[in-house]
MMTF fields as JSON, N, C-alpha, C and O atoms, coordinates in Angstrom:
{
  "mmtfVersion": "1.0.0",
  "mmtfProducer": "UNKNOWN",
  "numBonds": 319,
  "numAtoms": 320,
  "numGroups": 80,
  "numChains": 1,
  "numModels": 1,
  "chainsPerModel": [1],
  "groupsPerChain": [80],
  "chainIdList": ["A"],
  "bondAtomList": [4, 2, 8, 6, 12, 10, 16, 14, 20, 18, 24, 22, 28, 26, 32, 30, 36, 34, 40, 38, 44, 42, 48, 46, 52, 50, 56, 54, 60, 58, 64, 62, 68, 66, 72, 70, 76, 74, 80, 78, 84, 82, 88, 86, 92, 90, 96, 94, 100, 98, 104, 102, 108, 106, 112, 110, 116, 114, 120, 118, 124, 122, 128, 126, 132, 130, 136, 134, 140, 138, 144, 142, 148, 146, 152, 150, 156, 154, 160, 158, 164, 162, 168, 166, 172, 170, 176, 174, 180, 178, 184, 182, 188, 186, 192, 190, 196, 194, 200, 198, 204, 202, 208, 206, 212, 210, 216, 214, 220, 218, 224, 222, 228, 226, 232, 230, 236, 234, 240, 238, 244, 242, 248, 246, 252, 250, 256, 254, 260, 258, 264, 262, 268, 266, 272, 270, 276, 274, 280, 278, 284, 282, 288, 286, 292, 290, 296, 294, 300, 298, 304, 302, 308, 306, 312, 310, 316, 314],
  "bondOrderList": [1, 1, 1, 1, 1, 1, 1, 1, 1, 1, 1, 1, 1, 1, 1, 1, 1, 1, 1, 1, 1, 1, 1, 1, 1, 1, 1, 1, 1, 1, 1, 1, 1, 1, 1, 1, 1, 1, 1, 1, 1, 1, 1, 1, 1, 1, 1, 1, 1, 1, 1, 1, 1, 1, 1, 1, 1, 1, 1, 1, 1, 1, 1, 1, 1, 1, 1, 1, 1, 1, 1, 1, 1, 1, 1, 1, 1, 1, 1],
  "groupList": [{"groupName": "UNK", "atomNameList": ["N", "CA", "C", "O"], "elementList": ["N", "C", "C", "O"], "formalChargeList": [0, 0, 0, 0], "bondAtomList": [1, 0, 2, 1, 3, 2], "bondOrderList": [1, 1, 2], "singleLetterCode": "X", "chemCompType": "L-PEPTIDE LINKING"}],
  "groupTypeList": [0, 0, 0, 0, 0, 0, 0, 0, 0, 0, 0, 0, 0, 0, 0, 0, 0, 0, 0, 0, 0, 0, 0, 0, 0, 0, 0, 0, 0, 0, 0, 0, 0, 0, 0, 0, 0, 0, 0, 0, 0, 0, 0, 0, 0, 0, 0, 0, 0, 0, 0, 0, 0, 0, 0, 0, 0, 0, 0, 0, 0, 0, 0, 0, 0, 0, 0, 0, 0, 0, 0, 0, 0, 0, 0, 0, 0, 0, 0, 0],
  "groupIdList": [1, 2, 3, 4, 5, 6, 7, 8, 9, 10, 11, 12, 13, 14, 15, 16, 17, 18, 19, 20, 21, 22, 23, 24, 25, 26, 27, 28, 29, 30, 31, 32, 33, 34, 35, 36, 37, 38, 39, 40, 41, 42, 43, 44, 45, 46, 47, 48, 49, 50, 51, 52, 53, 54, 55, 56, 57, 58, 59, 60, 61, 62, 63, 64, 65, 66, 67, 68, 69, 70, 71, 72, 73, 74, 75, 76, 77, 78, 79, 80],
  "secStructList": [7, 7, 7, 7, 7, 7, 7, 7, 5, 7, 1, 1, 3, 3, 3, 3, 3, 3, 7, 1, 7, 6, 6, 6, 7, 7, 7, 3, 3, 3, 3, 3, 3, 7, 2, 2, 2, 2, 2, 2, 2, 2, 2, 2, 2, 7, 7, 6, 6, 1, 7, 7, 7, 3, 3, 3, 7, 7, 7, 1, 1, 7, 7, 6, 6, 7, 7, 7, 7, 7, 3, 3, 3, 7, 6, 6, 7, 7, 7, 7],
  "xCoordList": [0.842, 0.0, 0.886, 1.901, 0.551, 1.505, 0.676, -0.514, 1.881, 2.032, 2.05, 2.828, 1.211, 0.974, 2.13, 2.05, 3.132, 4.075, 3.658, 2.796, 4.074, 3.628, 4.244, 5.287, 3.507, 3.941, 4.789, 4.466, 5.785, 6.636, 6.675, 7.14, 6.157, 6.259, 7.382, 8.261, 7.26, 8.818, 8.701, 7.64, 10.323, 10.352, 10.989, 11.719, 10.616, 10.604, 10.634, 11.407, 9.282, 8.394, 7.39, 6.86, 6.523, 5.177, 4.614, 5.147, 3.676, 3.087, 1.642, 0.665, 1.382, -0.002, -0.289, 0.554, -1.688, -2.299, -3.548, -4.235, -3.55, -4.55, -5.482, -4.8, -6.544, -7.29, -7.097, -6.627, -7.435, -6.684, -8.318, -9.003, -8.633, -9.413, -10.895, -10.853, -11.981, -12.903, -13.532, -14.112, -13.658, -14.336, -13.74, -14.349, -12.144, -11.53, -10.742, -9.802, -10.974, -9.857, -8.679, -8.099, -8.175, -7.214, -6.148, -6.888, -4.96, -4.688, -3.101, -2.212, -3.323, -1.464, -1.176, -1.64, 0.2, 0.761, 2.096, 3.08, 1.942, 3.54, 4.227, 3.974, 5.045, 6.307, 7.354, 8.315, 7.191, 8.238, 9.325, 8.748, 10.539, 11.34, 12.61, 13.167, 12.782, 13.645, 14.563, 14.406, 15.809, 16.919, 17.608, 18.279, 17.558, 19.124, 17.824, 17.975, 16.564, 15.812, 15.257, 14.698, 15.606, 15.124, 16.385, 16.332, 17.226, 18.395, 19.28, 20.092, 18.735, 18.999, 17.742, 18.238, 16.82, 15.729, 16.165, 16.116, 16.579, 17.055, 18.058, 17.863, 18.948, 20.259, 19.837, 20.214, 18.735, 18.532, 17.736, 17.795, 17.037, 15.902, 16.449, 15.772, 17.555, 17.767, 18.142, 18.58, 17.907, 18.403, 20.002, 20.834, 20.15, 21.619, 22.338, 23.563, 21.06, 21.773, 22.062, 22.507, 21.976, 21.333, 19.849, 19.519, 19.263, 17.875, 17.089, 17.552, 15.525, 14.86, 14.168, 14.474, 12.614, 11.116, 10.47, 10.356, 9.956, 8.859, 7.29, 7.298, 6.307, 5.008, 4.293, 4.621, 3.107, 2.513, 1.199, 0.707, 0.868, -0.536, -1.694, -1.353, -2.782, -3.797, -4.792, -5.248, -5.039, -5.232, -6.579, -7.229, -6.872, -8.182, -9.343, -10.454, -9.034, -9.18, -8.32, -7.156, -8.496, -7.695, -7.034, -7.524, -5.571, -5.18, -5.492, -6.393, -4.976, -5.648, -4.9, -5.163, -4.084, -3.701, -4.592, -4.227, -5.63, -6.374, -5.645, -6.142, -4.081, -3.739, -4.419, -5.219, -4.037, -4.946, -4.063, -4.664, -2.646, -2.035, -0.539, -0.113, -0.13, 1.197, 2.453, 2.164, 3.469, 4.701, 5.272, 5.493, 5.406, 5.842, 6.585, 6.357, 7.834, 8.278, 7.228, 6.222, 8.067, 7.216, 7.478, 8.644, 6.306, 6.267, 7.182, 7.263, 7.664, 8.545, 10.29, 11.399, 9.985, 11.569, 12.5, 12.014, 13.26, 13.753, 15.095, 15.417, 15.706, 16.485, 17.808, 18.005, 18.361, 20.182, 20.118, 21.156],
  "yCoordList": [-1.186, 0.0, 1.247, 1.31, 2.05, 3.328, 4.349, 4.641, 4.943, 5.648, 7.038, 7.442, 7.642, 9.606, 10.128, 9.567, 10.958, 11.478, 12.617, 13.382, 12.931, 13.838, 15.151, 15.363, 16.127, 17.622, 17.936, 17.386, 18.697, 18.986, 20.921, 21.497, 21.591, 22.839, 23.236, 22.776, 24.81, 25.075, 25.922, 26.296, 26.143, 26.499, 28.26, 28.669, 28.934, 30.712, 31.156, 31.439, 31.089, 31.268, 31.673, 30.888, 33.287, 33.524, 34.239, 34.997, 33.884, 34.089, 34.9, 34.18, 36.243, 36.579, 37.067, 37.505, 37.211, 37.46, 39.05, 39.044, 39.85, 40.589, 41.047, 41.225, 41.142, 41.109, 42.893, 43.633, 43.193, 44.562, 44.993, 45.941, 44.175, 44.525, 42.967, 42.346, 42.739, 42.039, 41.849, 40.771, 42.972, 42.619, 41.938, 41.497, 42.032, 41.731, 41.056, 40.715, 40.583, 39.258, 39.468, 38.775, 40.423, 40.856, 40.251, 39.628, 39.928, 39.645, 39.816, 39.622, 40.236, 40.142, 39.847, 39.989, 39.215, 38.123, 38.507, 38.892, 38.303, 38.927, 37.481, 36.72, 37.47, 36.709, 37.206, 37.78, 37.01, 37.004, 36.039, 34.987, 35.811, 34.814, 35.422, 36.52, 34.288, 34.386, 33.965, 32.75, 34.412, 33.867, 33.259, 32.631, 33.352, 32.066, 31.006, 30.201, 30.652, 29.561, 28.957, 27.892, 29.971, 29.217, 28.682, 27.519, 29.165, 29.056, 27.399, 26.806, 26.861, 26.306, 25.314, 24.71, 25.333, 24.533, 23.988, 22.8, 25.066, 24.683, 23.401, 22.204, 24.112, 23.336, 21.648, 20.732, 21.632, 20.19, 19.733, 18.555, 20.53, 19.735, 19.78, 19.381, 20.218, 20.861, 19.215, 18.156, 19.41, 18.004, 17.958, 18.865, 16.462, 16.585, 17.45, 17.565, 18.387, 19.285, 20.876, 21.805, 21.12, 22.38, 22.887, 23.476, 22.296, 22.889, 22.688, 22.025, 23.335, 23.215, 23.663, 24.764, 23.031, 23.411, 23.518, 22.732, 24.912, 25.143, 25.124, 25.141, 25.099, 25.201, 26.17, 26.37, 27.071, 28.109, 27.257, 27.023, 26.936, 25.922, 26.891, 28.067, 26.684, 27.387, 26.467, 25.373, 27.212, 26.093, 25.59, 25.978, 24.758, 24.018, 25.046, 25.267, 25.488, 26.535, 27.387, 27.014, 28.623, 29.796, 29.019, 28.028, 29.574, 29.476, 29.937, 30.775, 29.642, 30.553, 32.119, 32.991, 32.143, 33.788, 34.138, 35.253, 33.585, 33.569, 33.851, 34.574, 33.187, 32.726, 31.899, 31.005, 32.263, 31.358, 30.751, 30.078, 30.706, 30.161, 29.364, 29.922, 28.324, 27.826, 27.273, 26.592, 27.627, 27.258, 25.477, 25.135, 24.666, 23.562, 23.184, 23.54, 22.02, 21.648, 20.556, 19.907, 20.736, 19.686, 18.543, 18.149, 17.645, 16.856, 14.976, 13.8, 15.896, 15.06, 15.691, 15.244, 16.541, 16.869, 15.7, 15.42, 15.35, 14.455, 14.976, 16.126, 14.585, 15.821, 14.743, 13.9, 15.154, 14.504, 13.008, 12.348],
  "zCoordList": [0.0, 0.0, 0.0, 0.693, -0.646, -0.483, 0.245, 0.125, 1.247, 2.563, 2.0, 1.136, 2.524, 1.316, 2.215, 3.307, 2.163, 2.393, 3.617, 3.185, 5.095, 5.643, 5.722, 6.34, 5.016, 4.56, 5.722, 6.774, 5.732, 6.251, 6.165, 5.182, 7.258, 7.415, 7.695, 8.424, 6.593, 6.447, 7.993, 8.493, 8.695, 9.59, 9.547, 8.644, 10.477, 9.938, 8.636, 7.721, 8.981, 7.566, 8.036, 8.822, 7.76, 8.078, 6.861, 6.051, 6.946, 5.225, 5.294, 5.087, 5.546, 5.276, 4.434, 3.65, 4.219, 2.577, 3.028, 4.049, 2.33, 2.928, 1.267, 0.258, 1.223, 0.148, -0.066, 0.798, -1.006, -1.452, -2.181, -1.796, -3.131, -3.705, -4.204, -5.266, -3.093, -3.596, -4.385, -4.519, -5.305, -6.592, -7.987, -8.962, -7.678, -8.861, -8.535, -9.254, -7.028, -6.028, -6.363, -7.198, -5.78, -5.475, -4.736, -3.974, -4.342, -2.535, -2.783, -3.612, -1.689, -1.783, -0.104, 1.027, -1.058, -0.022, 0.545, -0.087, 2.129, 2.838, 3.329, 4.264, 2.44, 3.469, 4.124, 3.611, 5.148, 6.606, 6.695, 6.971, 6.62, 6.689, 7.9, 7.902, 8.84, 9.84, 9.265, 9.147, 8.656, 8.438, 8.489, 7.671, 9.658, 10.676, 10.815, 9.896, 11.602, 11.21, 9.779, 9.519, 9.035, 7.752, 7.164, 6.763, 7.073, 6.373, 6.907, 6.196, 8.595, 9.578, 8.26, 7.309, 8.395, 8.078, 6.442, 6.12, 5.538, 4.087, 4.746, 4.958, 4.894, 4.84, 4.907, 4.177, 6.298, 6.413, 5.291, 4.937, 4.74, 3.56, 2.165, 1.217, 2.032, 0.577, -0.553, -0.104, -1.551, -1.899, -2.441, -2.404, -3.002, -3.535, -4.311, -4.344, -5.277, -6.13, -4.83, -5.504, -3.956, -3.359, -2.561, -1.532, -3.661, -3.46, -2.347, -1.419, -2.255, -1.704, -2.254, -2.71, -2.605, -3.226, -2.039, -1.098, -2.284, -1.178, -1.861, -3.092, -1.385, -1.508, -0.898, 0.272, -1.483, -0.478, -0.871, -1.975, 0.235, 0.425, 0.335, 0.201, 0.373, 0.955, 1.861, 1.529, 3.17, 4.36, 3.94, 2.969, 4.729, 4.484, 5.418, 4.937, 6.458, 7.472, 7.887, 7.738, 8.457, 8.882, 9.775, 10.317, 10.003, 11.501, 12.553, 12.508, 13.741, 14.916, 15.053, 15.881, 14.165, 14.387, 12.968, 12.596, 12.043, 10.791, 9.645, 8.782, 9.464, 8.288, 7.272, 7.549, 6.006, 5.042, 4.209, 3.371, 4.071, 3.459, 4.58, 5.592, 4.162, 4.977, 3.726, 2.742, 3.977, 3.53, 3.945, 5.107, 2.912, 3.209, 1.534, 0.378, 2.414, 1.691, 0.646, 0.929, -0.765, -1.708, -1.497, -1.501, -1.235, -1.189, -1.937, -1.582, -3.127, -4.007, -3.598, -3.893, -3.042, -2.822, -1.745, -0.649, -1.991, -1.542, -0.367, -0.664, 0.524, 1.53, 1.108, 0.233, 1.955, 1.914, 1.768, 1.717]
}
């Protein structure tokens, strides 16, 4: 049976979205990135070439601070 892969949230990373304009769905999106924790977080996920693929999800529900979107690694990215 194959096992669905469990998303992996990127770490200092805050991502909000604020709607600008409703009639023509608008939104714009702020990313926040902690440096030394993200950079800490690449290093471990990055694959053999360097990399790291991130994802900007959109939640299934708000968060409790009412985020609507979350940062996670892709799911096919493979780490060290």
């Amino acid at each position: 049976m194959y096992d669905k892969p469990i998303p992996i949230s990127v770490e200092g990373m805050d991502i909000r979205t604020t709607v600008i304009d409703e009639v023509d769905d608008v939104v714009k999106i702020t990313q926040n990135i902690n440096i030394e924790q993200f950079l800490a977080f690449a290093r471990k996920h990055e694959n053999h070439r360097g990399w790291v693929t991130i994802e900007i999800v959109k939640r299934k529900t708000p968060s409790s601070k009412g985020h609507n979107y979350w940062a996670r690694v892709a799911l096919y990215n493979k780490g060290k």
